[in-house]
N, CA, C and O of each residue as an XYZ file, in Angstrom:
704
protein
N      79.109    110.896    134.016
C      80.028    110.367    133.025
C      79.235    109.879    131.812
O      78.181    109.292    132.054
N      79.575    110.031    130.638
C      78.821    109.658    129.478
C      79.684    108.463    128.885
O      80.895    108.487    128.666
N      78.931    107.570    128.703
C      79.170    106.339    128.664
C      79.239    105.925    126.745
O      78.144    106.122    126.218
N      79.985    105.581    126.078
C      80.169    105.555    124.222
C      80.731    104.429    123.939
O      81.452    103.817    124.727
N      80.474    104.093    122.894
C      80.929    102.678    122.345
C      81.133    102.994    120.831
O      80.297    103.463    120.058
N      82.557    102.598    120.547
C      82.806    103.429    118.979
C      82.598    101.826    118.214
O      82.898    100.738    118.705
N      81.958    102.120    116.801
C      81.532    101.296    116.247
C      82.251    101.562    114.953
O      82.333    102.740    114.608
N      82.867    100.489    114.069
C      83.444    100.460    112.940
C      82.827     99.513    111.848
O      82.764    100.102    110.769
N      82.555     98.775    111.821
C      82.036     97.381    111.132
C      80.008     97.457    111.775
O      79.222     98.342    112.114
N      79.984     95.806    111.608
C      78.508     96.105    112.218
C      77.860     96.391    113.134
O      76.729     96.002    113.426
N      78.640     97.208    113.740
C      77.907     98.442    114.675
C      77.203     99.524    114.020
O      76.292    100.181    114.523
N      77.690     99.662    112.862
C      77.377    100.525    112.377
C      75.993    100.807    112.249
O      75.415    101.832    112.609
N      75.377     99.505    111.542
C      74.198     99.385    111.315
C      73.112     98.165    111.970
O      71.963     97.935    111.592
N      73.800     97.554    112.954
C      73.154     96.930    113.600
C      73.725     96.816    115.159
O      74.414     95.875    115.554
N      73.309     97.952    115.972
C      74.153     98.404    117.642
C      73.688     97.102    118.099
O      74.638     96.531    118.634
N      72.536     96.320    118.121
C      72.033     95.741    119.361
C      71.149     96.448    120.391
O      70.418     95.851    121.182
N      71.294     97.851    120.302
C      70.848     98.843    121.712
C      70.663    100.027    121.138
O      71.316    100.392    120.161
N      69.714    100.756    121.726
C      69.599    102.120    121.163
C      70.466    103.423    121.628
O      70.250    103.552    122.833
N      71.023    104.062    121.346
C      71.997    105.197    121.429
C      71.146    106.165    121.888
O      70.077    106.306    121.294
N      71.432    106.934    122.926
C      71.115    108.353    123.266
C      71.544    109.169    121.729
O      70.806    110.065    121.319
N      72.237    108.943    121.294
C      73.152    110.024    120.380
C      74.044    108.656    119.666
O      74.285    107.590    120.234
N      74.530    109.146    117.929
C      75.695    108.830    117.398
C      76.327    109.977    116.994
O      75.683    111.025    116.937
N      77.409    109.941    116.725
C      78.507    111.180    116.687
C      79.421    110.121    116.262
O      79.942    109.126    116.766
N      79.406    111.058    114.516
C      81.169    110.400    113.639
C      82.206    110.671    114.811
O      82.187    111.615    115.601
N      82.865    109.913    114.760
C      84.205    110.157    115.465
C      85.707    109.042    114.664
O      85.789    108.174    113.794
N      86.471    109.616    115.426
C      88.146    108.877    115.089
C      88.850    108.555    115.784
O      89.423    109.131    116.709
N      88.904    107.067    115.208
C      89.845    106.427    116.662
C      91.498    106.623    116.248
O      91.605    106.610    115.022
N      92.372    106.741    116.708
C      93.581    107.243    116.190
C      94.486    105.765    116.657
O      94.324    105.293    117.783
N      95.412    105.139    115.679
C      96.269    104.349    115.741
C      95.739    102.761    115.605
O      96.201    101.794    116.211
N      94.828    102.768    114.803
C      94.122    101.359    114.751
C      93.539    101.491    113.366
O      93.046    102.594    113.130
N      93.492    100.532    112.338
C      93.230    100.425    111.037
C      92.025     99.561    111.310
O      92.082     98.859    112.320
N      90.657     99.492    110.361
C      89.775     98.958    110.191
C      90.292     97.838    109.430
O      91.360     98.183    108.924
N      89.959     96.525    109.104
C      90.103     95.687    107.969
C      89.476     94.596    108.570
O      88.960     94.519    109.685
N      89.640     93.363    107.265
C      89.168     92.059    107.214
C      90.267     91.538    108.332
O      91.451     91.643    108.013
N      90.001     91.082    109.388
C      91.213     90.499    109.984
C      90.907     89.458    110.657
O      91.750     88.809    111.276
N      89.588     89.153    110.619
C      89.145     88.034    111.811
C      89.105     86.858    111.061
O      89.308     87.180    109.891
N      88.944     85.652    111.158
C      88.213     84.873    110.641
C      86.966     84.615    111.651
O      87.060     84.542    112.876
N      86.042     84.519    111.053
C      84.796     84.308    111.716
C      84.306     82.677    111.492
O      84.235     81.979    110.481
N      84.053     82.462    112.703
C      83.664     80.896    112.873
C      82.404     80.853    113.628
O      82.028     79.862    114.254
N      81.654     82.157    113.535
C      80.717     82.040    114.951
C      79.452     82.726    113.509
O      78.813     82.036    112.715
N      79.467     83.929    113.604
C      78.447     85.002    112.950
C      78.871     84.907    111.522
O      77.944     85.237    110.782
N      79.828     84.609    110.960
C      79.522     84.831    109.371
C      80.387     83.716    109.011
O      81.082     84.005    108.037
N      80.590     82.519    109.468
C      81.224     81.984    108.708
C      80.873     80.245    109.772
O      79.878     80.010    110.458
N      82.054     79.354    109.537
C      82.013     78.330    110.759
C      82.854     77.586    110.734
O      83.212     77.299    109.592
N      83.394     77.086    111.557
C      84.860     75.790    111.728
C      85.143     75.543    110.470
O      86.142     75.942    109.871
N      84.354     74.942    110.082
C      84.412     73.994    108.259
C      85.339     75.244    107.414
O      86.506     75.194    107.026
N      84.118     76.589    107.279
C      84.134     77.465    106.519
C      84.545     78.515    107.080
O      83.604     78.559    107.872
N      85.068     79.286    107.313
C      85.412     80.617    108.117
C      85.006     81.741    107.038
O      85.282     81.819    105.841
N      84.212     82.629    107.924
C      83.732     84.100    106.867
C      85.390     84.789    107.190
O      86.380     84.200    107.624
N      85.247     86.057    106.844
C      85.804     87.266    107.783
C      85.081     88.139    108.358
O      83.858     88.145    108.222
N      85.700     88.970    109.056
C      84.839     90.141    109.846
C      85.324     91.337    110.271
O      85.888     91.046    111.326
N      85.441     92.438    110.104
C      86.421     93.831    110.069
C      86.828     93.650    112.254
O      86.241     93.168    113.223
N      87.874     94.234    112.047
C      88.237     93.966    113.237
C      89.624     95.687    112.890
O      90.233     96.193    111.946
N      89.447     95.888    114.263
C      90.607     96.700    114.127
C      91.730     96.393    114.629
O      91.711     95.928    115.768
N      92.992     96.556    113.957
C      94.231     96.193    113.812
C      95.013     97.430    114.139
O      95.112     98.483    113.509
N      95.559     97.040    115.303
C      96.535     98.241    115.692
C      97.963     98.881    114.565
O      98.525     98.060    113.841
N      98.181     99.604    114.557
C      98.860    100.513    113.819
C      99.475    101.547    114.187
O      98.543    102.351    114.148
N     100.010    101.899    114.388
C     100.518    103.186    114.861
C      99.951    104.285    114.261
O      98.958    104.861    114.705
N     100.515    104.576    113.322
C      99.826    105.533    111.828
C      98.766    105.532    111.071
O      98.289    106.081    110.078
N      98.538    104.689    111.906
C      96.732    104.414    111.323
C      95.471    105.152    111.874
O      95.551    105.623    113.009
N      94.513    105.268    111.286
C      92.849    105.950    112.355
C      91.568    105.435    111.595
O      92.006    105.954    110.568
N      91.067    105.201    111.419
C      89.670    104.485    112.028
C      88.640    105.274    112.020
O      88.533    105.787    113.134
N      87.532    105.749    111.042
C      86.640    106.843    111.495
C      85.424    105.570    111.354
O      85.359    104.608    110.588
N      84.582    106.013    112.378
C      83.209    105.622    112.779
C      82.338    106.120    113.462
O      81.927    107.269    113.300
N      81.954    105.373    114.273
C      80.503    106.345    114.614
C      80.564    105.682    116.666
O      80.342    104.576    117.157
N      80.998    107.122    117.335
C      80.458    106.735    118.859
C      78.986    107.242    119.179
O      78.358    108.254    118.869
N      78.648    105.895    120.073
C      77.252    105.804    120.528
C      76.944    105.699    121.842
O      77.489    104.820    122.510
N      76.035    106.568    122.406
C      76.326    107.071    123.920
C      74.962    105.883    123.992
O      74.029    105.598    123.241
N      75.507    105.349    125.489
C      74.453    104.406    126.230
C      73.591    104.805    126.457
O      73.569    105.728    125.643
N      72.322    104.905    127.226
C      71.799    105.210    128.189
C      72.374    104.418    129.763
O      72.474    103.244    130.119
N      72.653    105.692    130.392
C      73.227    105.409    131.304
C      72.577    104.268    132.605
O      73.298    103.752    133.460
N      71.111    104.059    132.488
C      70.048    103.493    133.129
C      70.517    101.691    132.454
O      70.796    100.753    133.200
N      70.493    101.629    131.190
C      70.954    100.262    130.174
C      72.504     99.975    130.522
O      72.953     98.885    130.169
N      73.422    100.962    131.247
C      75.012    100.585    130.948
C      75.237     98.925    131.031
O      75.903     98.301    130.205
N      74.507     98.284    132.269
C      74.965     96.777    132.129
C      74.473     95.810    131.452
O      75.044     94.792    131.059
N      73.033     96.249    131.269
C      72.225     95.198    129.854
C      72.987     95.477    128.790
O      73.634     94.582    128.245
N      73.013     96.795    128.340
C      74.387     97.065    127.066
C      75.492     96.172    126.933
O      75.693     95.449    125.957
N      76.446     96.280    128.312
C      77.713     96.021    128.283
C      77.312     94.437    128.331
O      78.120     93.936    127.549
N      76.462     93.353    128.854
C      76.220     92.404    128.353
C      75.839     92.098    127.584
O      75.700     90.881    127.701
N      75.407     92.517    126.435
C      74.652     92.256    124.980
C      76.512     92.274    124.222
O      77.318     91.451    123.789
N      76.427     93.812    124.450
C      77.946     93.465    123.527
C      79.039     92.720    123.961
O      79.928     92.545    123.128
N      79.187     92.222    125.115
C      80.290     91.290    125.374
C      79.624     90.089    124.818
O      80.390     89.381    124.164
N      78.785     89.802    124.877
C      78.000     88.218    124.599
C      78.420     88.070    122.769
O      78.911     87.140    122.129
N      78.119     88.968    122.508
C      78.228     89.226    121.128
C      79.211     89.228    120.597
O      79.310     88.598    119.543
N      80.789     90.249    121.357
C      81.739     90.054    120.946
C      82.676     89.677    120.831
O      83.524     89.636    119.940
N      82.508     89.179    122.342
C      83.900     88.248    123.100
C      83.411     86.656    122.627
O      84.098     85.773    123.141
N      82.567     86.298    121.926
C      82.354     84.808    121.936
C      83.263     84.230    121.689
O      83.118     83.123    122.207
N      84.630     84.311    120.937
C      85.671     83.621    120.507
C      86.782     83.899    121.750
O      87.507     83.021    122.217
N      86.761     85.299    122.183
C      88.179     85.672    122.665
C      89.071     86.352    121.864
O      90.105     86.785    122.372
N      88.729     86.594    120.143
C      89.501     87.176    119.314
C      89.840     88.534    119.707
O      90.935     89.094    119.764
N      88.557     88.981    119.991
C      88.181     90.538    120.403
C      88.874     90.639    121.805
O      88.788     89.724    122.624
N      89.505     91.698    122.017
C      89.638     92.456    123.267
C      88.893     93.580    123.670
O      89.101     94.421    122.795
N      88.264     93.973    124.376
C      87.541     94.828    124.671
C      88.694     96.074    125.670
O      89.388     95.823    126.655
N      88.478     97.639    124.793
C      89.176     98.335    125.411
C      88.532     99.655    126.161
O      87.535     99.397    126.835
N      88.734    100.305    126.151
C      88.220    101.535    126.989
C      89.481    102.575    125.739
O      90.702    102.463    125.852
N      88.941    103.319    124.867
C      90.103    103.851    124.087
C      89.558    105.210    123.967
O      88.381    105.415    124.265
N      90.459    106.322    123.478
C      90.343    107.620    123.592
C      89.777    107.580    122.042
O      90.081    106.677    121.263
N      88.805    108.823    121.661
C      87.832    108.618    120.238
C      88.349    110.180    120.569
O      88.795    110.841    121.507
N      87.878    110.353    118.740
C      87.879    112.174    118.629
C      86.518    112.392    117.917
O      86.325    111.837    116.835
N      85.654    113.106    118.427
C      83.950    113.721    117.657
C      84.495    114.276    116.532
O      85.649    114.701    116.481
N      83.859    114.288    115.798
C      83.934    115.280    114.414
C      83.764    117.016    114.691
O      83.861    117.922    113.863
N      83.545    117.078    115.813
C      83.371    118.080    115.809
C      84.343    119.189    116.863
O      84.181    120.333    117.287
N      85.800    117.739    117.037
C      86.652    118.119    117.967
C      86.829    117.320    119.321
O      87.776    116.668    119.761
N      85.421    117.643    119.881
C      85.812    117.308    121.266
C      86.245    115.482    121.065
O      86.177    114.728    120.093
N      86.714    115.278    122.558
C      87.487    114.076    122.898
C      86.417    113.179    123.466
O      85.262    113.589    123.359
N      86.650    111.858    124.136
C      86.152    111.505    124.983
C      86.696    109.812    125.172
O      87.596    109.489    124.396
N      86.255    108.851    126.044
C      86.233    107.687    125.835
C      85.208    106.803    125.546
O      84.021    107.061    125.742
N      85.685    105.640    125.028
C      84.737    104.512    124.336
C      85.207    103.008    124.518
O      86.289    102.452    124.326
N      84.131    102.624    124.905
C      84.317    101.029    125.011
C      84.368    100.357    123.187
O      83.413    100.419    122.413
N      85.565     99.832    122.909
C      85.476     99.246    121.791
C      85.984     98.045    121.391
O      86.679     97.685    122.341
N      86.060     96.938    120.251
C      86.627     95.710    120.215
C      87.494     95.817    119.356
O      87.237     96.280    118.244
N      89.266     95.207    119.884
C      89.768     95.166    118.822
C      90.378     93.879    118.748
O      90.157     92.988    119.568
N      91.391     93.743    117.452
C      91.151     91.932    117.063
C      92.957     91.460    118.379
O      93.801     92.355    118.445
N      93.130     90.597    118.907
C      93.932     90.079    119.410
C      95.013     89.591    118.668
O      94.963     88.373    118.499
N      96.062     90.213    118.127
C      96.713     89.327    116.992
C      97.595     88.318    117.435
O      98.451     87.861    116.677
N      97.435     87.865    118.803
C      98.084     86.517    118.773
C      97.284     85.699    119.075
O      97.566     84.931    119.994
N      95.906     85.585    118.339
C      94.586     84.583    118.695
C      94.739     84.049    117.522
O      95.084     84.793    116.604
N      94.479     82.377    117.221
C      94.133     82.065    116.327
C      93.465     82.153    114.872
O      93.731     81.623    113.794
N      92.040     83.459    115.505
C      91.541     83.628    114.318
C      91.821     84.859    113.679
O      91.114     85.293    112.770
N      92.954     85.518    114.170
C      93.864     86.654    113.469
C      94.074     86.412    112.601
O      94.392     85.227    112.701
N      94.216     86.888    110.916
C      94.349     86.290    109.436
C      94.589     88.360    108.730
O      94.095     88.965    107.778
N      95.586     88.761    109.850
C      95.980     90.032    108.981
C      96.678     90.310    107.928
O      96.787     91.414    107.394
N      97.260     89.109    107.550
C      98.432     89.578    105.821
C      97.668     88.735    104.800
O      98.367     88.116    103.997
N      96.164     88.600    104.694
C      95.041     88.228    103.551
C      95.182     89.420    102.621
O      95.346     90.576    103.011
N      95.074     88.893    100.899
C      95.278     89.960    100.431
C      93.768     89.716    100.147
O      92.969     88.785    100.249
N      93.776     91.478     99.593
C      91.894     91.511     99.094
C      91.702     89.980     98.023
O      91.245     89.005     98.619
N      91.908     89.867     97.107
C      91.701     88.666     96.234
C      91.220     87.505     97.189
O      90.165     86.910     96.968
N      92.134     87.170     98.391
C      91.717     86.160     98.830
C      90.551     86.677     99.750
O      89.433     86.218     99.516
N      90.654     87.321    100.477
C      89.356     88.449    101.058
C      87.549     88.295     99.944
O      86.357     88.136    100.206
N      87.952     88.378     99.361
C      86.970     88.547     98.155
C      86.490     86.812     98.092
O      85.306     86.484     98.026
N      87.452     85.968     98.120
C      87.128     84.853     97.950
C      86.316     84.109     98.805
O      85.329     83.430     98.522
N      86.963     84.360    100.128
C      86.250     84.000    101.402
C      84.389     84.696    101.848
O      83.295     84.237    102.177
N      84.792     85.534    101.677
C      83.626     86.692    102.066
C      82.488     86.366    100.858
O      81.295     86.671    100.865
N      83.087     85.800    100.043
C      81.361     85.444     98.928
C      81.209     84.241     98.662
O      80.717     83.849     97.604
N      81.671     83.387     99.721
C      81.306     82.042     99.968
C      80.651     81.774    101.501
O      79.646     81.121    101.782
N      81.612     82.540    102.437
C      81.043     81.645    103.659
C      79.907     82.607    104.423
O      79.621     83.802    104.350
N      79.394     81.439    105.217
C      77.930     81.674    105.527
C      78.029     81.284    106.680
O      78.763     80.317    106.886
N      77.148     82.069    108.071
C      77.407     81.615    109.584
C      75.953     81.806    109.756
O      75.027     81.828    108.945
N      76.033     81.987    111.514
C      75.139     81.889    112.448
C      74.268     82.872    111.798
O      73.230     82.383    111.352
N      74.441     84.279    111.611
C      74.175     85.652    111.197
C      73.900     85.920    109.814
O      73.690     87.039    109.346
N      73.911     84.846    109.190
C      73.867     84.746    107.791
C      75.161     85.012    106.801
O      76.312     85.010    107.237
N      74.788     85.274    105.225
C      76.120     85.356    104.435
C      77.507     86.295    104.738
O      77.187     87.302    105.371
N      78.461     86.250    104.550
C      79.248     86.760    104.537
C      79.528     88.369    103.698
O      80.126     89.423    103.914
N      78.860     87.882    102.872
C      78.773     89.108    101.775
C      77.599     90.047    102.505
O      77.782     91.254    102.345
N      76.567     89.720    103.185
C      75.898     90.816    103.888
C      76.248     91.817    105.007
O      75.854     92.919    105.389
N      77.427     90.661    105.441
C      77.940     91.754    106.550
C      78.731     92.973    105.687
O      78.463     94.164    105.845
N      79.917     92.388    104.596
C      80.220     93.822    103.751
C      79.749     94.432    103.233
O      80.351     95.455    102.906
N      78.393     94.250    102.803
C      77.577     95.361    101.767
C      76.594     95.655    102.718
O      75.934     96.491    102.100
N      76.150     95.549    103.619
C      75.740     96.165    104.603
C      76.588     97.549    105.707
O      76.205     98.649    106.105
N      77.814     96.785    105.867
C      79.044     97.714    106.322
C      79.303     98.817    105.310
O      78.973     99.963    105.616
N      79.786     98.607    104.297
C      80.092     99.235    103.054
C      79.066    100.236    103.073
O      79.493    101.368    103.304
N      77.926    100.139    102.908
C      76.372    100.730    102.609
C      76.198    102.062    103.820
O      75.714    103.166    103.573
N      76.740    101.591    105.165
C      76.413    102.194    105.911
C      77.516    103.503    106.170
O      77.267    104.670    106.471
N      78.361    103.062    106.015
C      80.345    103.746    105.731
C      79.747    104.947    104.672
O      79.707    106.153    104.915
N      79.344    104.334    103.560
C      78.948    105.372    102.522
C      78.348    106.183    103.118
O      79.043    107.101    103.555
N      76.756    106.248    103.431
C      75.812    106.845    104.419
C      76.385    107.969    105.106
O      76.181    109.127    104.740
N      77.259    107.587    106.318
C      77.953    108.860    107.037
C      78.993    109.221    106.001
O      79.794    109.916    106.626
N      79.360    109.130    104.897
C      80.164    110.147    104.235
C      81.706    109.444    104.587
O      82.601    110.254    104.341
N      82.175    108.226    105.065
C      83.345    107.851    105.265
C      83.640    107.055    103.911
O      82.739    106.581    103.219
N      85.349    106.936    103.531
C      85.147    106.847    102.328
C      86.235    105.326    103.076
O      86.865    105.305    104.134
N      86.113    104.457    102.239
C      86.899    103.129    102.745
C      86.964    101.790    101.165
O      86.269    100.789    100.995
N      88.099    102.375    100.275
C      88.198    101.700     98.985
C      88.381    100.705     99.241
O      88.072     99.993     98.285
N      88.937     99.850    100.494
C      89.190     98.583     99.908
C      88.084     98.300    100.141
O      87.501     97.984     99.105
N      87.327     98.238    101.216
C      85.458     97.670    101.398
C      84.933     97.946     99.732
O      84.560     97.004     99.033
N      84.973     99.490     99.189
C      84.457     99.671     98.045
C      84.840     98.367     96.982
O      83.932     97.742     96.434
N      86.578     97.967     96.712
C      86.535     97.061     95.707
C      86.276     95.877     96.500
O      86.226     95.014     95.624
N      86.091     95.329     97.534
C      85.902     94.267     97.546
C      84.425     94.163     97.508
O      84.012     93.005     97.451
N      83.485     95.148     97.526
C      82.152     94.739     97.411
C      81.734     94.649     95.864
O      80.790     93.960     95.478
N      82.766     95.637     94.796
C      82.475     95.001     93.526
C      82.914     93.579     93.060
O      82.125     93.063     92.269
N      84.232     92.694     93.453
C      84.598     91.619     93.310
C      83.535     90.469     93.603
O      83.175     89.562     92.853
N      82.903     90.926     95.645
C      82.121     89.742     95.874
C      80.833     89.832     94.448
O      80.498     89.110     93.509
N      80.558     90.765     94.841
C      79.303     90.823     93.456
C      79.461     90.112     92.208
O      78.590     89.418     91.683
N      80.994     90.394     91.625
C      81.075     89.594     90.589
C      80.813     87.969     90.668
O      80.218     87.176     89.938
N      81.657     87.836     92.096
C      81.845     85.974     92.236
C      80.704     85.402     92.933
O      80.584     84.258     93.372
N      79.886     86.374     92.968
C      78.492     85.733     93.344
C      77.270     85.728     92.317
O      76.234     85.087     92.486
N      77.598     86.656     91.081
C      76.512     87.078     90.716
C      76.512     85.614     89.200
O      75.564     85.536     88.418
């Protein structure tokens, strides 16, 4: 069995673990966005960052990048990323069907945001998005690094994602 973990946000560019393989893929019925508030890694109680989280949708899909385990690592893996992602409880961790770019199917362990958790904040418009994200600062450092790092990496594989695009020109402005 080949073991994958689809990554949208900072998975992208920072797994935690090394991949046998990444392979673009698409998660079908889940939207990427700002939806978390972050109180742990980019932000804190006082201050809350945000943090892309996927938000179920029906009509929605999600392209990113699945990353096959090494099957020898599956439980050091699967504890690094639960430690990492479940720290709040926001995240649910699923087992969800992904599509390769190149067709084939498969499954993937992935996190998506809980929207009846507290730090759910899905009807933020970008403006206020923009506001938050180039102020607050966490465990993991600024807020604005996790999007222009995300953003940076999105570009990279060729995925195109405008609102990340304008909100990384806004934070720039209100930081610079």
């Amino acid at each position: 069995m080949t073991l994958w973990v689809f990554g949208y946000g900072s998975l992208l560019w920072n797994p935690g673990f090394a991949p046998v393989q990444s392979v673009r893929a698409r998660l079908d019925g889940y939207a990427r966005s700002f939806c978390m508030r972050s109180i742990h890694h980019r932000g804190t109680d006082a201050n809350p960052g945000l943090v892309l989280a996927l938000d179920e949708h029906p009509q929605a899909a999600c392209d990113g990048l699945a990353m096959q385990m090494h099957e020898a690592e599956y439980d050091a893996t699967m504890a690094y990323l639960r430690d990492r992602e479940l720290v709040s409880s926001a995240y649910l961790e699923k087992v969800v069907p992904v599509i390769f770019a190149d067709g084939r199917k498969d499954m993937a362990v992935t996190y998506v945001i809980d929207p009846d958790h507290v730090q759910y904040c899905g009807s933020l418009g970008l403006e206020e998005q923009a506001q938050i994200i180039a102020t607050a600062v966490g465990g993991r450092g600024p807020n604005s690094e996790y999007l222009f790092n995300t953003a940076a990496h999105l570009a990279q594989l060729g995925i195109p994602d405008a609102e990340l695009d304008w909100l990384c020109a806004r934070v720039r402005m209100l930081i610079a």
